[in-house]
C-alpha positions as CSV (number, residue, x, y, z in Angstrom):
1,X,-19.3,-6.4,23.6
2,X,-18.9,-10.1,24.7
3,X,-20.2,-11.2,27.9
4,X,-17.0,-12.1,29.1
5,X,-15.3,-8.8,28.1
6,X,-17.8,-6.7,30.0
7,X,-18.0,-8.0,32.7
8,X,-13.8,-7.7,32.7
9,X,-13.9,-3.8,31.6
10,X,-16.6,-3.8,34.7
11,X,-14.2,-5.7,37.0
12,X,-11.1,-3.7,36.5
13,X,-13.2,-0.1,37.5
14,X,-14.7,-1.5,40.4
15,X,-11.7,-3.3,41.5
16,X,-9.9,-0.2,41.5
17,X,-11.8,1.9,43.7
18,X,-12.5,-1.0,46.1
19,X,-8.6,-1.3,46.8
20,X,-8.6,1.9,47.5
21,X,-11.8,2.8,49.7
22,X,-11.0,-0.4,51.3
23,X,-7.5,0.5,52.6
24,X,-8.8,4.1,54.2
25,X,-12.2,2.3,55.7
26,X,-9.6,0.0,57.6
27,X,-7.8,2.5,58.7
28,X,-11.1,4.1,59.9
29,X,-12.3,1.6,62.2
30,X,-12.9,2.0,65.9
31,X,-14.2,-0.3,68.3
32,X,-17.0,2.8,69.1
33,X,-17.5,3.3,64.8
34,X,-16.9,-0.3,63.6
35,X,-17.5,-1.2,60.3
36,X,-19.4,-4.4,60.1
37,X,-22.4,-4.2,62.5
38,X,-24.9,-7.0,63.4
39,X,-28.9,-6.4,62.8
40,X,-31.6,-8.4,64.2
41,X,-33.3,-11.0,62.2
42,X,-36.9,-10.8,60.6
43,X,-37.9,-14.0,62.2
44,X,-35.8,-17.1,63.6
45,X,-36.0,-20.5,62.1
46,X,-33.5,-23.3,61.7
47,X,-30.3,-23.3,60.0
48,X,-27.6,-26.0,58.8
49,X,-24.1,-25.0,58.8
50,X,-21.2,-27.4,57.7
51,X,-17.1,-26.1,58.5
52,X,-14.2,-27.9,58.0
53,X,-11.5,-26.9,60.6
54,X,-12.1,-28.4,64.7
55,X,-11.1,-25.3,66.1
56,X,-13.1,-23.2,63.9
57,X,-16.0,-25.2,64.7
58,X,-16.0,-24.4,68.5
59,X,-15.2,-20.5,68.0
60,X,-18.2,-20.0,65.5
61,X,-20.2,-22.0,68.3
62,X,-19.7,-19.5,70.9
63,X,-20.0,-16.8,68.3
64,X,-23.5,-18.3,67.1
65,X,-25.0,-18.6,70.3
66,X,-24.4,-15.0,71.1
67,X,-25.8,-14.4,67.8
68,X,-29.2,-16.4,68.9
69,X,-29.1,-14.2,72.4
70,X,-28.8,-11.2,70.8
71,X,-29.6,-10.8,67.5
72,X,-32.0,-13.8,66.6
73,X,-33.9,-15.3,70.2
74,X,-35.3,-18.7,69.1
75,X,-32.8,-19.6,66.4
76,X,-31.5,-23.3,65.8
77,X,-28.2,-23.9,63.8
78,X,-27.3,-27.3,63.9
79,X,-23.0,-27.0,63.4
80,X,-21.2,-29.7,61.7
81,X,-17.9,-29.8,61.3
82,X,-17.0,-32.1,58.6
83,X,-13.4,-33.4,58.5
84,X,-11.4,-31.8,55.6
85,X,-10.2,-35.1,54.2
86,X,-13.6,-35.8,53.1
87,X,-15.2,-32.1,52.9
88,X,-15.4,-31.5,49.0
89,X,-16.6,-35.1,48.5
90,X,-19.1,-34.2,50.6
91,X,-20.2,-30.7,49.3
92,X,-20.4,-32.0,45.7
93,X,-22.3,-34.9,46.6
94,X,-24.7,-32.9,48.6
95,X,-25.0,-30.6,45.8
96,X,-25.8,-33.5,43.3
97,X,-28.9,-34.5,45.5
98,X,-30.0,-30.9,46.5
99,X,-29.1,-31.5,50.4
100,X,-26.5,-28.4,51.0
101,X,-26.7,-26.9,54.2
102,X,-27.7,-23.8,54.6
103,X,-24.1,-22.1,55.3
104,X,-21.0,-23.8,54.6
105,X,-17.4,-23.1,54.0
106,X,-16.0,-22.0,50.7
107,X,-12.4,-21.7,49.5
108,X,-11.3,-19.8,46.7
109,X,-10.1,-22.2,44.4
110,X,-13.0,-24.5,44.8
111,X,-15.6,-21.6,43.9
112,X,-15.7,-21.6,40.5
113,X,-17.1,-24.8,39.9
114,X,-20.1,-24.1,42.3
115,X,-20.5,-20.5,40.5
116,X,-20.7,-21.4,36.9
117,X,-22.6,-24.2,38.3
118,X,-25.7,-22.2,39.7
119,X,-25.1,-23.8,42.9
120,X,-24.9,-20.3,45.5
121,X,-26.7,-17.6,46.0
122,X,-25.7,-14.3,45.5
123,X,-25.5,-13.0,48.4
124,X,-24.7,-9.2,47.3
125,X,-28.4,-8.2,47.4
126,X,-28.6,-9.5,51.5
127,X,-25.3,-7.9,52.2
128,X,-26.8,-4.1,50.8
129,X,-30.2,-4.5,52.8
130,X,-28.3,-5.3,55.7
131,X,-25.9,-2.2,55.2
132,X,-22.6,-3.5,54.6
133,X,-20.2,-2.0,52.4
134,X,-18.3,-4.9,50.6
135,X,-15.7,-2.0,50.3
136,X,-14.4,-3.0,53.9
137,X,-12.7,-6.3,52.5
138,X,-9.5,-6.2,50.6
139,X,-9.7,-6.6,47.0
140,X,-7.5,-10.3,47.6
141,X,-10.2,-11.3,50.1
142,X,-13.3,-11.0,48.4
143,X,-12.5,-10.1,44.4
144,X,-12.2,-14.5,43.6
145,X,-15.8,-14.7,45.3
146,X,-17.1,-12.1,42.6
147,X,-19.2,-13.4,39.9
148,X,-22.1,-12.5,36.9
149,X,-21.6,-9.1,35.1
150,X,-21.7,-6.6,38.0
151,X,-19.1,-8.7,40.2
152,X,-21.8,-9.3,42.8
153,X,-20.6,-10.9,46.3
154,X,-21.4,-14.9,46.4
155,X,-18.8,-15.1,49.5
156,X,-18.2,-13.7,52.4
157,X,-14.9,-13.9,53.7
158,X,-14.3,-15.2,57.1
159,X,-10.3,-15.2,57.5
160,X,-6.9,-14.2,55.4
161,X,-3.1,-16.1,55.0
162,X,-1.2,-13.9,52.6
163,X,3.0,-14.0,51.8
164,X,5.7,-12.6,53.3
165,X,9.9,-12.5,53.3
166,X,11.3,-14.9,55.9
167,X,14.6,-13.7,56.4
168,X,17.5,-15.3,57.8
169,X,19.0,-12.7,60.1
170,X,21.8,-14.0,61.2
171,X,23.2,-14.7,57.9
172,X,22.8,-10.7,56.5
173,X,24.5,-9.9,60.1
174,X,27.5,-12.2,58.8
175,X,27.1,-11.0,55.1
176,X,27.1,-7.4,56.4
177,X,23.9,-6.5,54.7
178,X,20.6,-4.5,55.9
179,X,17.4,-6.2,56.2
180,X,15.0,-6.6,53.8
181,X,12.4,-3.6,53.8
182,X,9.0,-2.5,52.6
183,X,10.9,-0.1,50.0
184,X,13.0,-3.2,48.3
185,X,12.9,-3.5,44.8
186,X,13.3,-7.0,42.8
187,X,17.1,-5.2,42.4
188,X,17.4,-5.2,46.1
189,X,16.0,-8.8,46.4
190,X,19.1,-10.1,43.8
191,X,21.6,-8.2,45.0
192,X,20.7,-9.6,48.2
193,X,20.8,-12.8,47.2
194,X,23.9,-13.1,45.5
195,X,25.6,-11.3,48.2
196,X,24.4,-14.2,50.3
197,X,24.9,-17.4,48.7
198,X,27.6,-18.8,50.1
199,X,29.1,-21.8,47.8
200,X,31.6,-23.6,50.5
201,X,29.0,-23.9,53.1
202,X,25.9,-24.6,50.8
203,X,24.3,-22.0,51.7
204,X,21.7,-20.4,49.1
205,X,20.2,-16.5,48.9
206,X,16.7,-17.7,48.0
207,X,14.1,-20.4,47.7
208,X,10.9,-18.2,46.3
209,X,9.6,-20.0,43.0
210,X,7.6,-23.2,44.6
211,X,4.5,-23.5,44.7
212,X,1.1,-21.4,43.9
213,X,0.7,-19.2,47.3
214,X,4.1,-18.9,48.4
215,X,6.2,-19.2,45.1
216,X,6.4,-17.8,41.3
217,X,2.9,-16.6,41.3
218,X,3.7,-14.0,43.6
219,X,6.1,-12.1,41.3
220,X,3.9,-12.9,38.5
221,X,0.9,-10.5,40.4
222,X,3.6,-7.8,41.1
223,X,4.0,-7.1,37.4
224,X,0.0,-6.3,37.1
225,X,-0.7,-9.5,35.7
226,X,-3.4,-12.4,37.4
227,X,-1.2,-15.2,37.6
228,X,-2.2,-18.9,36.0
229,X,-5.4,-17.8,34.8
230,X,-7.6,-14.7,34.4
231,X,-9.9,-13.5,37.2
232,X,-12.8,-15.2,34.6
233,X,-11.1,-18.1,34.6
234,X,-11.3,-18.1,30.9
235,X,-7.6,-17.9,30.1
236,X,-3.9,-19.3,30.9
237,X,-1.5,-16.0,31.6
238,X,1.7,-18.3,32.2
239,X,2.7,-16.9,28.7
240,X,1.3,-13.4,29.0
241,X,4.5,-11.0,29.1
242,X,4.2,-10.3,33.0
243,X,4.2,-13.9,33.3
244,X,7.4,-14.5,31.2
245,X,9.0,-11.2,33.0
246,X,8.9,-12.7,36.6
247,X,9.3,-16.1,35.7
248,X,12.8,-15.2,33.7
249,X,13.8,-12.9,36.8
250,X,13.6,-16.2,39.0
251,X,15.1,-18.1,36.4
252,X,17.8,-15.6,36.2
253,X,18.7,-16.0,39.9
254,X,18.4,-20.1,39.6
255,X,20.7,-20.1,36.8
256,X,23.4,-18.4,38.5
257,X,23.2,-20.3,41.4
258,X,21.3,-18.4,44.1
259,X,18.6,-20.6,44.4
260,X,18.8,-24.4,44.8
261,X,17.1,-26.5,42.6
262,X,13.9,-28.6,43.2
263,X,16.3,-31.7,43.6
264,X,18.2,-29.9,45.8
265,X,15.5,-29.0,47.8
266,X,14.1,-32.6,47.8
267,X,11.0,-31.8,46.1
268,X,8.5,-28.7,44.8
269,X,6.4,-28.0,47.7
270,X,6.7,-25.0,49.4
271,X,6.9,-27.4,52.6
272,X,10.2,-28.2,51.4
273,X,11.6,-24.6,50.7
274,X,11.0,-23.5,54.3
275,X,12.2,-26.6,55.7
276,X,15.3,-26.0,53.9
277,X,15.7,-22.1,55.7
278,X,14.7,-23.7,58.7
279,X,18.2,-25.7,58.3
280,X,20.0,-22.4,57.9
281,X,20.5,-23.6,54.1
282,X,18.6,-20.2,52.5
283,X,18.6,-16.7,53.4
284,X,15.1,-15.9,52.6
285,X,12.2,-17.8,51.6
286,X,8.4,-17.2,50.6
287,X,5.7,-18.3,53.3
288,X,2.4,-17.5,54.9
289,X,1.7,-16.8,58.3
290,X,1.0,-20.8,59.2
291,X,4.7,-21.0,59.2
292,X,5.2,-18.3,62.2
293,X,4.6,-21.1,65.3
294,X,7.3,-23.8,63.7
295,X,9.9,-21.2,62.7
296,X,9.4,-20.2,66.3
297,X,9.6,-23.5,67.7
298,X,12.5,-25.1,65.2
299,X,14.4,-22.0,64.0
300,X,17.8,-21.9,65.7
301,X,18.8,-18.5,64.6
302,X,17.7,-14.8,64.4
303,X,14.7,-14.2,62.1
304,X,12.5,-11.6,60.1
305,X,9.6,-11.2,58.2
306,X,9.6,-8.5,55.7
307,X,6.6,-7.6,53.2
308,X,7.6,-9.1,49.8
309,X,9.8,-7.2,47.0
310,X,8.3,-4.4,44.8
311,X,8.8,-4.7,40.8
312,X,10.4,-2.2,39.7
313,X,8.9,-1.1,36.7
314,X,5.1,-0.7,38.7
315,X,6.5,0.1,41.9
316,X,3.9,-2.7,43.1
317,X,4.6,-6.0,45.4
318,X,1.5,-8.1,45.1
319,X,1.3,-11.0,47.2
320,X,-1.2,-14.3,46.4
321,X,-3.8,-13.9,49.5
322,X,-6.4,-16.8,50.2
323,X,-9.6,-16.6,51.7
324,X,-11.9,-19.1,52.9
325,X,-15.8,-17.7,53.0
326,X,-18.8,-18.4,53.7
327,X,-21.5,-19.2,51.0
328,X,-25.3,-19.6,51.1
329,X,-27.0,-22.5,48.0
330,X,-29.0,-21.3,45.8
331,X,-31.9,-23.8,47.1
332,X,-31.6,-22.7,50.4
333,X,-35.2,-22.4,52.1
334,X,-34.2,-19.9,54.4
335,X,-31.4,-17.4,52.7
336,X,-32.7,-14.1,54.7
337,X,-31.9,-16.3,57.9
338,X,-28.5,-17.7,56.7
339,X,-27.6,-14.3,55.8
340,X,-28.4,-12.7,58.9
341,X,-26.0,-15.0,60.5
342,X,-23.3,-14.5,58.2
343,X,-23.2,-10.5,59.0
344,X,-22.8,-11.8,62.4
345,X,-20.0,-13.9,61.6
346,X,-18.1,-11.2,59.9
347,X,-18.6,-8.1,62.2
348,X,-16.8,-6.8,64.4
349,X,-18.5,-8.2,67.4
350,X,-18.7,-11.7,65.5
351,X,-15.0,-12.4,64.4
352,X,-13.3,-11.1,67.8
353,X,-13.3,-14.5,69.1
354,X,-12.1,-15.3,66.0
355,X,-9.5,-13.0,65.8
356,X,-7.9,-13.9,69.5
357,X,-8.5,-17.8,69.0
358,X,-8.4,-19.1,65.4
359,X,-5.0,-18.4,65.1
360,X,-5.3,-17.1,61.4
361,X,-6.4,-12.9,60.1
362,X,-9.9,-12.1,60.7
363,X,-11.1,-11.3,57.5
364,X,-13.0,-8.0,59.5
365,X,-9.9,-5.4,59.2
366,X,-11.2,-3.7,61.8
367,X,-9.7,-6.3,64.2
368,X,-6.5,-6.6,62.6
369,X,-4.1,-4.9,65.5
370,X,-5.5,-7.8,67.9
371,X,-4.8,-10.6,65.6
372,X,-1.0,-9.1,65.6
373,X,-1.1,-8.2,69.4
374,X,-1.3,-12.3,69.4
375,X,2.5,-12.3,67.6
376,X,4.0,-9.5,69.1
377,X,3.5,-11.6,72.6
378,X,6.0,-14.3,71.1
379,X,8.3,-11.7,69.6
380,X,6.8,-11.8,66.1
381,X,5.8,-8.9,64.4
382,X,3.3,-9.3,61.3
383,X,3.0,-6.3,60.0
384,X,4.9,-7.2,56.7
385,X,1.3,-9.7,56.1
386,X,-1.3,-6.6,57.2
387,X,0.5,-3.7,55.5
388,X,0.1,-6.1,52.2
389,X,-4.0,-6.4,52.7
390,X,-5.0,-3.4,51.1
391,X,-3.6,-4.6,47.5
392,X,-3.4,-8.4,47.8
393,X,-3.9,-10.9,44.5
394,X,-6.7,-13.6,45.6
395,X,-6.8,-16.8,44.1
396,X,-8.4,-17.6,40.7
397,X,-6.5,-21.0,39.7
398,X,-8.8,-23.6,40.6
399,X,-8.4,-28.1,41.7
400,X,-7.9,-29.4,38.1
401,X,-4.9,-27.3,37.4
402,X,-2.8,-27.4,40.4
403,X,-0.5,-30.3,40.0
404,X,0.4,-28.8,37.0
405,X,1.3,-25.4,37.6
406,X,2.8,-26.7,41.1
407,X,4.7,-29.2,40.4
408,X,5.5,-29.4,36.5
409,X,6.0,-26.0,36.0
410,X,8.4,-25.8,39.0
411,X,10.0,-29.0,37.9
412,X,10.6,-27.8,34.6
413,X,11.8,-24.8,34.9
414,X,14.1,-25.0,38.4
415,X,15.3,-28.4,38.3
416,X,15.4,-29.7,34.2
417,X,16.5,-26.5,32.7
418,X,13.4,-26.1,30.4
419,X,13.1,-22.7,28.8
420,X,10.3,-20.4,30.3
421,X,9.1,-20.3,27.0
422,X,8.4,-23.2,26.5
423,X,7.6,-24.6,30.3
424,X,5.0,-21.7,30.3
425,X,3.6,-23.1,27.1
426,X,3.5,-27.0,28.2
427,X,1.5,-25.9,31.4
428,X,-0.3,-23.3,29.7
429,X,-1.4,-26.4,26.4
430,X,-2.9,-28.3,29.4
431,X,-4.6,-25.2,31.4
432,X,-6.5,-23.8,28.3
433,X,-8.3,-27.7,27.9
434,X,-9.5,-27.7,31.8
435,X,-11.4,-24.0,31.0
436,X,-14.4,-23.0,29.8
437,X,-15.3,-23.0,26.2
């Protein structure tokens, strides 16, 4: 069997039971049986640690000193943050000359160039001596940071932004309709929208398609299939037949009018869809939980957030989830060290700084209820983003793709009229020369 294939049919069985451990360990979690716990370190010595976000930065300060007081007495780890404009440029050119840091930031779509590249270290073997169960994570969290034949662990994640409905409510109040709910169907989701599009006031049902996170690829991943490319990386899927399925149910709904075009919209980000909601122009629209504090602050009527649609034929709604980590190189001189801290980071007594302060999900589920206690005291309530955790699709398209499937897919299909046929194999012509051999 080919390398490739094995390590796939391997993949798909341990995927399976992770999703589902993972969901019951979550729900297991008590602040007196957590599920990540600290260990002391072997011996101290001095680390390097590179982030890119400011506020980041001064949480996993606090969070490393207690680490040195109570886990690792006589540790140094000297913080950088690094400012995102320039952060890759860095990274690669530090990797080039052999001068990573010790710990640094990863994001999912950047990780596949530093995997096949040799460049981290596996950290699987560090997480098993120190007892922790990868299980904990959802499989959207940690299942892009998977690599080699057995899926080992190269990442570990530190947060979560996953999709959800944002619902208009004061428009189904005047259409006379009932919110959107956990047991919609994509049937539900075009009734809806039809019901709601409103012609003489320019008012649309929907604005789902743009973008990777928030757009098509999250109807693609509800049909069972990896959207863009395989979880290898080895393959376009834009013309596989989930692909075509989800893309020509959008299509459907853009044809007849219930969703704006990309001109209309005034361009393909998914910036521009929700600013379009925000003006009361679209019932419901795809976003992540960034988008809570603006719609808060800008949106002048009622609002919702509902977990997304499920397809019908697998019963399954399977929203794009992204995951930042934290990775170790391969030349590290100190990897024990640098993984000692990293089980700090992630724990439960680690990430509850995290969780009150960072203003994004704690990757550690067992601190999920106070990273939603922090909506429910401006009226928001998230649990539409952490009922979606257990069964999440994480990221596997990666930098050299994006404008294409982002923008020239979108553009082609929402706003020139191109078939999906043959807008899924334009982008997919140019996807299949950017992978592997």
């Amino acid at each position: 069997m080919p390398k490739a294939r094995r390590y796939a049919l391997l993949l798909m069985v341990s995927l399976a039971v992770l999703s589902m451990v993972g969901a019951v360990m979550a729900q297991e979690a008590t602040p007196d049986a957590p599920l990540i716990t600290p260990v002391a370190c072997d011996e101290p010595g001095q680390l390097t640690m590179w982030v890119w976000d400011v506020t980041w930065a001064s949480i996993f300060a606090e969070a490393i000193e207690d680490w040195k007081a109570n886990y690792c007495p006589g540790a140094e780890v000297d913080l950088q943050q690094q400012p995102f404009g320039q952060y890759w440029d860095q990274v690669q050119t530090a990797a080039s000359s052999g001068d990573l840091p010790d710990i640094f930031n990863m994001s999912q779509d950047r990780f596949y160039f530093y995997a096949d590249n040799d460049a981290l270290l596996n950290l699987q073997p560090y997480l098993n001596d120190l007892g922790v169960d990868t299980n904990v994570w959802g499989t959207g969290l940690v299942n892009p940071y998977r690599w080699g034949e057995n899926g080992d662990l190269y990442a570990a994640p530190v947060n979560w932004d996953t999709v959800g409905l944002f619902y208009n409510k004061d428009l189904f109040d005047a259409a006379g309709l009932e919110y959107p709910s956990a047991d919609w169907t994509w049937d539900d989701f075009a009734e809806a929208a039809a019901a709601l599009t409103d012609p003489e006031n320019d008012v649309y049902g929907a604005a789902v398609y743009s973008e990777y996170q928030n757009g098509y690829p999250n109807w693609i991943a509800a049909t069972d299939t990896t959207p863009v490319v395989d979880a290898e990386r080895t393959r376009c899927t834009l013309t596989d037949p989930g692909s075509i399925e989800a893309l020509t149910f959008l299509k459907n709904l853009y044809d007849q009018g219930y969703m704006p075009s990309v001109s209309i919209l005034g361009g393909s980000s998914a910036d521009d869809s929700f600013n379009y909601w925000l003006n009361g122009r679209v019932a419901m629209v795809t976003t992540v939980p960034a988008k809570i504090p603006q719609a808060l602050e800008e949106a002048t009527f009622d609002w919702g957030i509902a977990q997304l649609p499920k397809n019908p034929e697998t019963g399954i709604s399977r929203p794009i989830l992204h995951s930042v980590g934290f990775v170790v190189p391969a030349t590290s001189d100190v990897p024990d060290l640098a993984a000692n801290l990293i089980l700090y980071l992630v724990s439960d007594e680690g990430q509850r700084g995290f969780a009150e302060n960072a203003g994004v999900g704690p990757s550690n589920p067992a601190l999920q209820e106070l990273y939603a206690t922090s909506f429910e005291e401006q009226g928001v309530d998230i649990d539409a983003f952490i009922n979606a955790l257990p069964d999440t699709q994480g990221v596997t398209p990666f930098a050299e793709i994006w404008n294409t499937m982002n923008t020239e897919l979108v553009v082609n299909i929402f706003d020139l009229g191109m078939s999906v046929e043959e807008a899924t194999q334009t982008a997919c012509d140019f996807i299949n020369t950017q992978l592997p051999e």
